[in-house]
MDAnalysis code that builds the backbone (N, CA, C; Angstrom):
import MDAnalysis as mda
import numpy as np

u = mda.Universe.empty(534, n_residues=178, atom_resindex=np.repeat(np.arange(178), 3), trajectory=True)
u.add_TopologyAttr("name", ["N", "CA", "C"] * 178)
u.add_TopologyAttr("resid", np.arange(1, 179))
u.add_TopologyAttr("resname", ["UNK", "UNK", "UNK", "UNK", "UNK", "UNK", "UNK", "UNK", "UNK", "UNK", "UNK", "UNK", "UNK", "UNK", "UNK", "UNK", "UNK", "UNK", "UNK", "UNK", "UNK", "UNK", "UNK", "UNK", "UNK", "UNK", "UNK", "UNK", "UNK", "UNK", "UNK", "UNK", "UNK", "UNK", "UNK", "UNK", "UNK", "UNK", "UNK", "UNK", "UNK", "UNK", "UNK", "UNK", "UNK", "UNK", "UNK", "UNK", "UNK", "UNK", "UNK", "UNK", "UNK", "UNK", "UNK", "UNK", "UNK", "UNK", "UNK", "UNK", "UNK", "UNK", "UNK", "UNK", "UNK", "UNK", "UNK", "UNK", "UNK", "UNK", "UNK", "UNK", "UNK", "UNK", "UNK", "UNK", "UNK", "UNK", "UNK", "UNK", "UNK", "UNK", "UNK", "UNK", "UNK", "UNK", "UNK", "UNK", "UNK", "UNK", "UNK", "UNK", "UNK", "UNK", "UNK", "UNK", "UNK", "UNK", "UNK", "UNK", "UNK", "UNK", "UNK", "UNK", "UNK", "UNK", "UNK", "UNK", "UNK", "UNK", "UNK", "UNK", "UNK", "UNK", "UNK", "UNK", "UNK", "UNK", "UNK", "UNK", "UNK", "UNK", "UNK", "UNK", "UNK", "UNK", "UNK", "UNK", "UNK", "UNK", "UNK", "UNK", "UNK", "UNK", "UNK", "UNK", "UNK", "UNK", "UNK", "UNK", "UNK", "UNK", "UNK", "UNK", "UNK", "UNK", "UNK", "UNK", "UNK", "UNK", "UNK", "UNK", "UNK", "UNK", "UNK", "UNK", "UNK", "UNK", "UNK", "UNK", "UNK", "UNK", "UNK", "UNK", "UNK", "UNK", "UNK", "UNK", "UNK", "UNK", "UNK", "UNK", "UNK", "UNK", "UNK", "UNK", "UNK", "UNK"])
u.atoms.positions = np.array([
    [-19.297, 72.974, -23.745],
    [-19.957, 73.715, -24.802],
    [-21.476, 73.609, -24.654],
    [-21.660, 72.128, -24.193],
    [-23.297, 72.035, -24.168],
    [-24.333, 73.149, -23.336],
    [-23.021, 73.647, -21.741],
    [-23.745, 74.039, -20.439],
    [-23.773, 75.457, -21.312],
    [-22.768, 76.046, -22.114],
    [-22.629, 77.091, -22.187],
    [-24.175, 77.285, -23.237],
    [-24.328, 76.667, -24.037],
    [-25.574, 76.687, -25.174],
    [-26.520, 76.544, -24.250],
    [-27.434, 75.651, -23.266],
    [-28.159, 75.638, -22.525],
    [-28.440, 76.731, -21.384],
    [-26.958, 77.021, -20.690],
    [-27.254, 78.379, -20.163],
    [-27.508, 79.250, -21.016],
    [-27.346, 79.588, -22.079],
    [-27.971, 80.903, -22.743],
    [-29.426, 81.100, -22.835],
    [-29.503, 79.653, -23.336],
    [-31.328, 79.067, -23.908],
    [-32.126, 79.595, -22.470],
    [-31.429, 79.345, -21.111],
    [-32.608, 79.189, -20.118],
    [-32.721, 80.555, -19.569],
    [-31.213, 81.142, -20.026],
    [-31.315, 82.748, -20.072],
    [-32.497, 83.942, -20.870],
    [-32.301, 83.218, -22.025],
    [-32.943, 84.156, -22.905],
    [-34.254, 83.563, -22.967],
    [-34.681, 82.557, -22.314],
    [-36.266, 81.623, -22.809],
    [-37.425, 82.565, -22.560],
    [-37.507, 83.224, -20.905],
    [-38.510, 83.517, -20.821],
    [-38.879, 85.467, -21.609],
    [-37.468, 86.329, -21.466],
    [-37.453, 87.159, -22.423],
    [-37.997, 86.830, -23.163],
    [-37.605, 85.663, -24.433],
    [-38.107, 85.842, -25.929],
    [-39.127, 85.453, -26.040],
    [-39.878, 84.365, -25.130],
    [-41.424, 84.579, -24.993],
    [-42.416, 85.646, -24.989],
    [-41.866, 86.287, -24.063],
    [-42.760, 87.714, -23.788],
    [-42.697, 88.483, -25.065],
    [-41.111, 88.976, -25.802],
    [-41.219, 89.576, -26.990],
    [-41.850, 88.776, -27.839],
    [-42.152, 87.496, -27.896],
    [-42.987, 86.779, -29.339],
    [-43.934, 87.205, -28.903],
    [-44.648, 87.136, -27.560],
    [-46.269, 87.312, -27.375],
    [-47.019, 89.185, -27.598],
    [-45.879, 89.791, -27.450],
    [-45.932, 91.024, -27.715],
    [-45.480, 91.282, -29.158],
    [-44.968, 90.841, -30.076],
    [-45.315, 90.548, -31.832],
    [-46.409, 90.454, -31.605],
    [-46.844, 89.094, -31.369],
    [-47.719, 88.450, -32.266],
    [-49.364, 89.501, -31.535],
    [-48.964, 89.630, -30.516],
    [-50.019, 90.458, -29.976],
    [-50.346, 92.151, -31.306],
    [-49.084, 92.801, -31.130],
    [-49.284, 93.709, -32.014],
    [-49.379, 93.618, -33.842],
    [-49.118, 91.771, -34.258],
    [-49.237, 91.615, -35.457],
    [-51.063, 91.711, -35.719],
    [-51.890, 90.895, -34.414],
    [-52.833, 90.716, -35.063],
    [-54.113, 92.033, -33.948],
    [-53.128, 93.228, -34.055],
    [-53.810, 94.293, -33.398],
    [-54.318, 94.412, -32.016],
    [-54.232, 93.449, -31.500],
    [-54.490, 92.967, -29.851],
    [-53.928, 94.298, -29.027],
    [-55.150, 95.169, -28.330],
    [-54.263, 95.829, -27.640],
    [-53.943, 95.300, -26.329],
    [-52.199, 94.826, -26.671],
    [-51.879, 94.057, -25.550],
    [-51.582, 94.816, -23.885],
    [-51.744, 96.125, -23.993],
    [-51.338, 96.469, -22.445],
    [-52.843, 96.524, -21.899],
    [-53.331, 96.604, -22.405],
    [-54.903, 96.695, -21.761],
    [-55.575, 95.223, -21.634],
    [-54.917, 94.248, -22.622],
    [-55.058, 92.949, -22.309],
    [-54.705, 92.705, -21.213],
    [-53.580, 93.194, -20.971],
    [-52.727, 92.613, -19.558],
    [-53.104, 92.907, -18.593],
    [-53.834, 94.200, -18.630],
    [-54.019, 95.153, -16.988],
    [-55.226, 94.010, -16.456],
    [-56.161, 93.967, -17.978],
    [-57.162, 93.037, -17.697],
    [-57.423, 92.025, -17.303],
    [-56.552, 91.277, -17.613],
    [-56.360, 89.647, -17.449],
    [-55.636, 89.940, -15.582],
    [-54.796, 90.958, -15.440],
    [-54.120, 90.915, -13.626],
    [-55.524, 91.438, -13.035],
    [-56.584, 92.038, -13.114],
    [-57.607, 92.691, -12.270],
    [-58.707, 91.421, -12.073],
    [-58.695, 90.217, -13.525],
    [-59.274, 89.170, -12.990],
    [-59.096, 88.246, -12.079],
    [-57.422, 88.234, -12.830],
    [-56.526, 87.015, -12.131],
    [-56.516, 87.806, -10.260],
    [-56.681, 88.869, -10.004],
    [-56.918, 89.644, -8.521],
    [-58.427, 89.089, -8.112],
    [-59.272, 89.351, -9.180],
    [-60.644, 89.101, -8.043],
    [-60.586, 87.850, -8.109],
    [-59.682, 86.686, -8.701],
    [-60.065, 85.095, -8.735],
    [-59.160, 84.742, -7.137],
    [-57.968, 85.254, -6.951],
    [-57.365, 85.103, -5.780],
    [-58.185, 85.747, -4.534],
    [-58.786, 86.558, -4.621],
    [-59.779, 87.463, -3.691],
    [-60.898, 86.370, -3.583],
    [-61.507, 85.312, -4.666],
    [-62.515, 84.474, -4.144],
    [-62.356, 83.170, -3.523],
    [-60.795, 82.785, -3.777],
    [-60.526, 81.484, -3.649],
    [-59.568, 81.733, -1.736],
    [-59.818, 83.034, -1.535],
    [-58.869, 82.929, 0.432],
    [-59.538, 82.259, 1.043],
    [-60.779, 82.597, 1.428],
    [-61.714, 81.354, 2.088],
    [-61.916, 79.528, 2.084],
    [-61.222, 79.347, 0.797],
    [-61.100, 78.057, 0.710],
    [-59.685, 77.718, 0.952],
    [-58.453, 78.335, 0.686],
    [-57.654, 78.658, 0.876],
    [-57.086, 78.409, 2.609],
    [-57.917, 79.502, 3.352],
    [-58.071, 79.475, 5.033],
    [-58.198, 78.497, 5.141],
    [-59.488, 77.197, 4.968],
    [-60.126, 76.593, 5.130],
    [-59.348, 75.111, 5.607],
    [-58.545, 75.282, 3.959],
    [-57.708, 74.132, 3.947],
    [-56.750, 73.997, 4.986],
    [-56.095, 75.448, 4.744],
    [-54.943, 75.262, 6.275],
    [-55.116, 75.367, 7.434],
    [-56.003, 75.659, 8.266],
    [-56.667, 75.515, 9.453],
    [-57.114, 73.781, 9.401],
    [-57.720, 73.227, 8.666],
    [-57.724, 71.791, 8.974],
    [-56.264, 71.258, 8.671],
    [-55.491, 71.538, 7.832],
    [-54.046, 70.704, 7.697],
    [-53.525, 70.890, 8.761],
    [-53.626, 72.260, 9.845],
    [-52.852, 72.505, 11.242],
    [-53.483, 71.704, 12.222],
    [-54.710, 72.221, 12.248],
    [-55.359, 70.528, 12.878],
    [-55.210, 69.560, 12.913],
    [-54.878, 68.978, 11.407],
    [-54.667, 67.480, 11.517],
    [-53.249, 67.407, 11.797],
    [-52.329, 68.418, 11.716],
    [-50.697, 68.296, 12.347],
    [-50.534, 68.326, 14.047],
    [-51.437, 69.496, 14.365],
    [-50.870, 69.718, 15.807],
    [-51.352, 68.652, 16.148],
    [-52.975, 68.361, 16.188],
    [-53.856, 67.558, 17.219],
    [-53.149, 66.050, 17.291],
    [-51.661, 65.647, 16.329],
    [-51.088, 64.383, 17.202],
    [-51.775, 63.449, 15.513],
    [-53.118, 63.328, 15.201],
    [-53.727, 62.675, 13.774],
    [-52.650, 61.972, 12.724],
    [-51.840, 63.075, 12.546],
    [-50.933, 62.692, 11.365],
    [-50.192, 61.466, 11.952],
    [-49.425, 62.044, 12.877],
    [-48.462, 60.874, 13.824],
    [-49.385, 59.493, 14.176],
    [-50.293, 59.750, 14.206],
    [-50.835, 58.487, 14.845],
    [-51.592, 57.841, 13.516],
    [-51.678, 58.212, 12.580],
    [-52.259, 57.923, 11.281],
    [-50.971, 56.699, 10.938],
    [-49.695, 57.858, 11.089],
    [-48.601, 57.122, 10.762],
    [-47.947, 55.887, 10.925],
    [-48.105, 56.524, 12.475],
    [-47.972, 54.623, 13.275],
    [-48.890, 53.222, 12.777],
    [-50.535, 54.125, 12.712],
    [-51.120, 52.899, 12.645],
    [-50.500, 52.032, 11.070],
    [-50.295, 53.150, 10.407],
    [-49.922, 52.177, 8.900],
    [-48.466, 51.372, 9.060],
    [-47.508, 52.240, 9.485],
    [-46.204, 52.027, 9.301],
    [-45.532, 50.329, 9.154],
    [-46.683, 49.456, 9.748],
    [-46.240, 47.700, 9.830],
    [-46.552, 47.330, 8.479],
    [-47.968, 48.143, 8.279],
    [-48.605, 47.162, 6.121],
    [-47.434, 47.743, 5.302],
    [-46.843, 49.242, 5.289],
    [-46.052, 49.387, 4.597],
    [-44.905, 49.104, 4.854],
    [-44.454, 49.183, 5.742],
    [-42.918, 48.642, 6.049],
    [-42.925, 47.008, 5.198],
    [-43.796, 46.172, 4.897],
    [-43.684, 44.911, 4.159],
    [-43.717, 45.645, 2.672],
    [-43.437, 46.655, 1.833],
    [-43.672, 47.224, 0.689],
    [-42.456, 48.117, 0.868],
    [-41.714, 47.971, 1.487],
    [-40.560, 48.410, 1.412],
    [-40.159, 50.514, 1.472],
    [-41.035, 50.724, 2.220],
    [-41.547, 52.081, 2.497],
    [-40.957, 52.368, 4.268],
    [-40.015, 53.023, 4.345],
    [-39.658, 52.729, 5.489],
    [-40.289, 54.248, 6.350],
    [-40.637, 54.076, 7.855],
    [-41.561, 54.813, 8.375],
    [-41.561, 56.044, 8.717],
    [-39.814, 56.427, 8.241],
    [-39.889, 57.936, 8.311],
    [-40.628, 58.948, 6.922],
    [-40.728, 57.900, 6.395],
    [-41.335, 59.254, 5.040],
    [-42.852, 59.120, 4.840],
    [-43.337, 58.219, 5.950],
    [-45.013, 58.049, 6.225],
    [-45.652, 59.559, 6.784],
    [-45.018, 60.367, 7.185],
    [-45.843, 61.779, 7.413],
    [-45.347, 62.524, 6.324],
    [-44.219, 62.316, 5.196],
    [-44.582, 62.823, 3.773],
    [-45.174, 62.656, 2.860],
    [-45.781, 61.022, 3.266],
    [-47.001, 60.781, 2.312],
    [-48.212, 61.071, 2.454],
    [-48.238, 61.311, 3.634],
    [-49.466, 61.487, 3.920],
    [-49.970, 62.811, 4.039],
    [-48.578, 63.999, 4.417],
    [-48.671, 65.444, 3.777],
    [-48.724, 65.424, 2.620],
    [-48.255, 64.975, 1.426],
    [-47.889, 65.367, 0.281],
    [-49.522, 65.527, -0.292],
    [-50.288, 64.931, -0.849],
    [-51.678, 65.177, -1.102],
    [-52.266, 66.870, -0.433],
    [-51.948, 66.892, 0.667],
    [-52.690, 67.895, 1.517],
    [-52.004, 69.348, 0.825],
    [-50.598, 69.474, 1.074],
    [-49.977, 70.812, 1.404],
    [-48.893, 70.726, 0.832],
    [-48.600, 71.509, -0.294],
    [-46.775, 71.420, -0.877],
    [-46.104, 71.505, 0.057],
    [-46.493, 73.182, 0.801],
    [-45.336, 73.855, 1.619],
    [-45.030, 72.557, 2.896],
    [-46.200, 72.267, 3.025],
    [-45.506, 71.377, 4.577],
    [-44.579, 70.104, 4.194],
    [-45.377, 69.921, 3.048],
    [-44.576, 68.445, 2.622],
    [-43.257, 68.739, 1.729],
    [-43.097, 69.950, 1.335],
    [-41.715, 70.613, 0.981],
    [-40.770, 70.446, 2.706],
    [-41.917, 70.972, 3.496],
    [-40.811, 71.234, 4.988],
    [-40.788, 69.728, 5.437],
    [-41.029, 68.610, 5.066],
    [-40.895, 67.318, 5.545],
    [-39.463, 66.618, 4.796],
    [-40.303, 67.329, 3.941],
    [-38.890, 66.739, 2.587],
    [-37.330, 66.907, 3.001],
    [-37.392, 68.039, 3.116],
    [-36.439, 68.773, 3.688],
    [-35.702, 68.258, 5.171],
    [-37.011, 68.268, 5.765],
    [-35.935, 67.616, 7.269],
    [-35.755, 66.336, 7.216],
    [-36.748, 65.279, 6.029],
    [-35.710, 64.224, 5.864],
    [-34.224, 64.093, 5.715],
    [-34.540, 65.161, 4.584],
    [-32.968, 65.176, 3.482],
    [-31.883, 65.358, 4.601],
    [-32.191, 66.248, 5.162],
    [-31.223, 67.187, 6.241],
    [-30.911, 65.881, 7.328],
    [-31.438, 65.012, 7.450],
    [-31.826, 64.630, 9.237],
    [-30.754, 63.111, 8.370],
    [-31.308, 62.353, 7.420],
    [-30.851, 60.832, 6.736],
    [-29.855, 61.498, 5.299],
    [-29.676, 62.843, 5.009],
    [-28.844, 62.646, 4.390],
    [-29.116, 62.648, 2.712],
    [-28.897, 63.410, 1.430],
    [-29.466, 63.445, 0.031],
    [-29.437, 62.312, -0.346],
    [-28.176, 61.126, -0.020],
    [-27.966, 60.366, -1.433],
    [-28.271, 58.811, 0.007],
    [-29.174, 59.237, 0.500],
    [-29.835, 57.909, 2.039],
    [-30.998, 57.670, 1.269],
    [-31.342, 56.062, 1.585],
    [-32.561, 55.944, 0.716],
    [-33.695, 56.496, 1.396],
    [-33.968, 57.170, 2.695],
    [-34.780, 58.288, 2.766],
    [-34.715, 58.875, 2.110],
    [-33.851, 59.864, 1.624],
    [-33.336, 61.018, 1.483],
    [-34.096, 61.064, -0.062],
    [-33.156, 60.272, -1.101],
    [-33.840, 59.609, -2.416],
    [-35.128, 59.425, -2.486],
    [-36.319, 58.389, -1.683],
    [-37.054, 58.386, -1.759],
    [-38.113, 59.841, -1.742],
    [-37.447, 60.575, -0.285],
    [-38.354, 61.881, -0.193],
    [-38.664, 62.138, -1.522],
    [-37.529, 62.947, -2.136],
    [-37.277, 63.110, -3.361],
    [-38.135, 63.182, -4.821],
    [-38.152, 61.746, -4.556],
    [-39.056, 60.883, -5.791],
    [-40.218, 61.611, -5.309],
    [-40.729, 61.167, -4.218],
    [-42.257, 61.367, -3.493],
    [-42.357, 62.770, -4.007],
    [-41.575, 63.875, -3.736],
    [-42.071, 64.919, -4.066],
    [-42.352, 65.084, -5.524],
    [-41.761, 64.519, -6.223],
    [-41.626, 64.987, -7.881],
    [-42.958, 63.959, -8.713],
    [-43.107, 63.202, -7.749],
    [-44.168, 61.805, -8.663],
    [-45.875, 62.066, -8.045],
    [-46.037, 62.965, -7.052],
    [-47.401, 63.104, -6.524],
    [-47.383, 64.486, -6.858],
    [-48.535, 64.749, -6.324],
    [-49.007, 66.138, -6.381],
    [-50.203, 66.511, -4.614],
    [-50.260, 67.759, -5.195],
    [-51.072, 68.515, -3.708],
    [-52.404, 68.203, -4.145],
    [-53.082, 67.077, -3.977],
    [-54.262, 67.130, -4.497],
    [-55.274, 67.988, -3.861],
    [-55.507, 68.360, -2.685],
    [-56.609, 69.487, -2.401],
    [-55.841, 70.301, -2.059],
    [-54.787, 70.851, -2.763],
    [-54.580, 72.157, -2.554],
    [-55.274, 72.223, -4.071],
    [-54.616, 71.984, -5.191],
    [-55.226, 71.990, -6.162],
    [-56.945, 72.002, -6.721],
    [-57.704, 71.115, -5.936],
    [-58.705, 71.040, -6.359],
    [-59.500, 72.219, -5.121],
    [-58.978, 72.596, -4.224],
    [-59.165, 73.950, -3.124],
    [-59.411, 74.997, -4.224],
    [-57.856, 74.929, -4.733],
    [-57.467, 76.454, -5.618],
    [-58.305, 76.896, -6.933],
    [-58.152, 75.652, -7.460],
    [-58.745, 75.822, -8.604],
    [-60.229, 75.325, -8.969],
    [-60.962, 74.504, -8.254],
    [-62.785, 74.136, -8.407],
    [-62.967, 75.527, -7.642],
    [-62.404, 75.924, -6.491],
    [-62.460, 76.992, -5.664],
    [-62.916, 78.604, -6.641],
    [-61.634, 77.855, -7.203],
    [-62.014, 79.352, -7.766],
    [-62.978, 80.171, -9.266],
    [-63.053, 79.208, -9.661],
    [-63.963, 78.896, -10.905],
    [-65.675, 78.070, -10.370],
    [-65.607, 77.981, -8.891],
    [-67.026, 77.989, -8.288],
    [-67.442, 76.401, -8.253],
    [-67.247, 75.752, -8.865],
    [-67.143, 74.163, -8.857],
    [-67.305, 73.660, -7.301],
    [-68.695, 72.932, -7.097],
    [-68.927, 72.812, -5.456],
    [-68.905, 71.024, -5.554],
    [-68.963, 70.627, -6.788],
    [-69.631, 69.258, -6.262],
    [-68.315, 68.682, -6.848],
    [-67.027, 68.068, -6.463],
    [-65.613, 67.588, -6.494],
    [-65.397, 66.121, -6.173],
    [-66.628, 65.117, -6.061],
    [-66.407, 64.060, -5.425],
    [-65.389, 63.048, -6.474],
    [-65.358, 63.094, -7.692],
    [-65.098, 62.139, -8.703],
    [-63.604, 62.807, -8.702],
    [-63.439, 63.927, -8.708],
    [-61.952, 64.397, -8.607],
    [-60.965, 63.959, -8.161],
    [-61.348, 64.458, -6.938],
    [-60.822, 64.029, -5.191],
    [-60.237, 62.385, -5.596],
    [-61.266, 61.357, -5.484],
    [-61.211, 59.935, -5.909],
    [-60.070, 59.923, -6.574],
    [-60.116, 60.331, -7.651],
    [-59.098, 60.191, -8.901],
    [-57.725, 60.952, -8.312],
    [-57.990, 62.033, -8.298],
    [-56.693, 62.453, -7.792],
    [-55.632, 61.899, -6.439],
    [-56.327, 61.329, -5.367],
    [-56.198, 60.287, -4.386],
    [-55.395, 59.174, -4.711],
    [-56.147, 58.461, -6.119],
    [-55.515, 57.091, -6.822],
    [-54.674, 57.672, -7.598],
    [-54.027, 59.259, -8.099],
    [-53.118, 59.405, -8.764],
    [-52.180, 59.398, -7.695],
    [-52.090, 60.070, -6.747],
    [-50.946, 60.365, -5.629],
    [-50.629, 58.436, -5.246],
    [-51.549, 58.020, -5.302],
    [-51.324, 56.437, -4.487],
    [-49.888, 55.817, -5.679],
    [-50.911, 55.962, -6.984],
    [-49.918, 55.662, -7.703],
    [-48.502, 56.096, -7.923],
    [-48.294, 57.475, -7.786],
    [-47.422, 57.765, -7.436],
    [-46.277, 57.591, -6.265],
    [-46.893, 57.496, -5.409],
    [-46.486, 57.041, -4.054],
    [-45.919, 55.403, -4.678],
    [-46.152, 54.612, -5.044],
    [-46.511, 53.288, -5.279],
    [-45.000, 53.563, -6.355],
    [-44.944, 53.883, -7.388],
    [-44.088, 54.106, -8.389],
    [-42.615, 54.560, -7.656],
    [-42.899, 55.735, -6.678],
    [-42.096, 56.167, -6.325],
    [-41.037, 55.244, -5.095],
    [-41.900, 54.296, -5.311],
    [-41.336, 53.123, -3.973],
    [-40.836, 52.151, -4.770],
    [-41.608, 51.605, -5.765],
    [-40.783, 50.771, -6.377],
    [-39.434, 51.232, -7.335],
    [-39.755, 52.176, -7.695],
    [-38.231, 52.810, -8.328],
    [-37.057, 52.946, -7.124],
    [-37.333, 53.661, -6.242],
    [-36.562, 53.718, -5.270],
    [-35.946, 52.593, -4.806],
    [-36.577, 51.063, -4.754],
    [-36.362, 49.890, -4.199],
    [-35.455, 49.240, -4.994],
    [-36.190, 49.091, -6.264],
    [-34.905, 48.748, -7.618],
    [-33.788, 49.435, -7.547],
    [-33.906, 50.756, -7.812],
    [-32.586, 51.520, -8.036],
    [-31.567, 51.910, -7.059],
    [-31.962, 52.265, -6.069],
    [-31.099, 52.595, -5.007],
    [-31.231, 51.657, -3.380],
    [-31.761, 50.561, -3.643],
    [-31.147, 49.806, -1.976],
    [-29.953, 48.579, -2.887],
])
């Protein structure tokens, strides 16, 4: 009974949003189609300013993949963490994950595939993906695009959020599933 009430809810959620915002739009006179055209011709020139940073990023993330960097980044850590209970195949998903969803989505993935969903690779990937974030894709996309040049305090912070995450995502993994 529950799936059947919940499937409806996740059915009808984003519909009845749009019809509330289109009430409430025409309750308080908002002309909402001209709102909209407006808000997509910005939301166009904000994607039109942010490709260049965009390029930018992934031409160095391919760099730092092909040129061998990542792998050898990997190795050099793989002994401090292997004592933290981080085992060395998911060291080029940590170290993607900050950079690039998509790649560190495609890491994720050939863990899962390669050790298996319910392998404590597999689990860990997992966690890793759901507990960090893309930090310069994010701060690319969005200081990028709202013009924001000077990012140093960000970066920092966002760095020590992924760590933490990373960090969380190891010790949960360690407790719960070895």
């Amino acid at each position: 009974m529950l799936a059947l009430v919940l499937g409806a809810v996740s059915r009808w959620a984003i519909p009845a949003m749009i019809c509330l915002f289109l009430l409430l739009g025409w309750l308080r006179r908002v002309p909402v189609y001209e709102a909209f055209i407006q808000g997509g011709a910005e939301g166009f020139m904000t994607a039109i300013r942010i490709i260049p940073y965009l390029v930018a990023m992934f031409v160095a993330i391919k760099v730092f993949r092909v040129s061998g960097a990542m792998e050898l980044l990997a190795h050099a850590c793989a002994p401090v963490l292997k004592l933290f209970g981080v085992p060395a195949e998911v060291l080029p998903l940590a170290i993607m994950r900050p950079l690039s969803g998509s790649s560190a989505l495609g890491l994720a993935t050939e863990l899962i595939k390669t050790y298996g969903p319910d392998s404590f690779v597999g689990r860990l990937a997992s966690v890793m993906q759901g507990s960090t974030d893309t930090t310069f894709f994010v701060l690319t996309v969005y200081f990028g695009s709202v013009g924001v040049r000077r990012f140093r305090h960000a970066v920092i912070l966002g760095l020590l959020a992924d760590l933490s995450g990373l960090c969380a995502s190891v010790w949960i993994c360690n407790h719960l599933f070895r």
